[in-house]
C-alpha positions in Angstrom: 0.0 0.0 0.0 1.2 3.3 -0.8 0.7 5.4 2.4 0.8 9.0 0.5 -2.2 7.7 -1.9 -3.9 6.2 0.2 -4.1 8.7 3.1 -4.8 11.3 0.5 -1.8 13.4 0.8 -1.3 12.4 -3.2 -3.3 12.5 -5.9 -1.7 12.0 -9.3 -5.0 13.3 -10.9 -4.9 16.1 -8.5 -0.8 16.7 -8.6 -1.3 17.4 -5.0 -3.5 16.2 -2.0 -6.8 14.7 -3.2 -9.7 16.2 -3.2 -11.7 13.3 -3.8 -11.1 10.6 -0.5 -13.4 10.8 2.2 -14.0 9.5 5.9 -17.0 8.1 7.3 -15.8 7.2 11.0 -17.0 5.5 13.7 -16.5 6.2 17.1 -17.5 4.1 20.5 -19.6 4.9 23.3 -16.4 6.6 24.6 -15.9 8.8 22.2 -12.6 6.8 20.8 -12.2 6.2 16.8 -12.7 2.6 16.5 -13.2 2.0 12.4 -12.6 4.2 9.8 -13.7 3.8 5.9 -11.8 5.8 3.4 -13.3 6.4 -0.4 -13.8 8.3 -3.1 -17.3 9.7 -4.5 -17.9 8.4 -8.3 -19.9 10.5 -10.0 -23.5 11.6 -10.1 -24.5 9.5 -13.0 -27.3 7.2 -12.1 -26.7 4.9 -10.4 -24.6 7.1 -7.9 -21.4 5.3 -7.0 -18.5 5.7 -4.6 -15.3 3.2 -4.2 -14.3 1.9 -1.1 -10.5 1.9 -0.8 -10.1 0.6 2.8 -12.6 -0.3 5.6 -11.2 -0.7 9.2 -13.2 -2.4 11.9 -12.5 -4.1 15.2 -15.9 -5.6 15.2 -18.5 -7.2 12.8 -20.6 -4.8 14.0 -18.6 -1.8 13.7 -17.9 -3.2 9.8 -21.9 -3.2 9.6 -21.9 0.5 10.9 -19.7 1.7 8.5 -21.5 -0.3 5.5 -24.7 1.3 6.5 -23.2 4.8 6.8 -21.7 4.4 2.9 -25.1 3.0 1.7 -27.0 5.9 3.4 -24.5 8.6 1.9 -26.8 10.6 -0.7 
C-alpha cells in the first residue's frame, strides 16, 4: 500500500493532496475512533457510486456500521 495515496496526501489526478477521499468514521460509546472507511465519490451519473478503498473495523458490528453509513450517503 502506498501510504501517501492512500491517506490522500497524493493524488496523481490532483498533482497534490486529493480532493476526492473521504471519511465516514466510527467512534465508541467513549468517544474513541474505533473504524474508519476511506473512499472516493464516483460521480452523479445514475446509479450514484462511490469506491471503497479501505474499511477498518475491530468488530463485525462496527464493519456493519460503516457499510450502512456508505449505503445511506446521498
Amino acid at each position: 500500500m502506498n501510504y501517501l495515496v492512500e491517506s490522500g496526501e497524493w493524488s496523481s489526478a490532483d498533482q497534490g493532496p486529493s480532493r476526492s477521499l473521504r471519511v465516514a468514521a466510527h467512534f465508541d460509546d467513549a468517544g474513541t475512533l474505533d473504524g474508519f472507511a476511506l473512499f472516493r465519490h464516483k460521480g452523479w451519473s445514475e446509479p450514484v457510486t462511490s469506491e471503497v478503498v479501505q474499511l477498518t473495523a475491530p468488530s463485525p458490528a462496527v464493519e456493519l456500521s460503516l457499510w450502512r453509513a456508505l449505503a445511506d450517503l446521498d
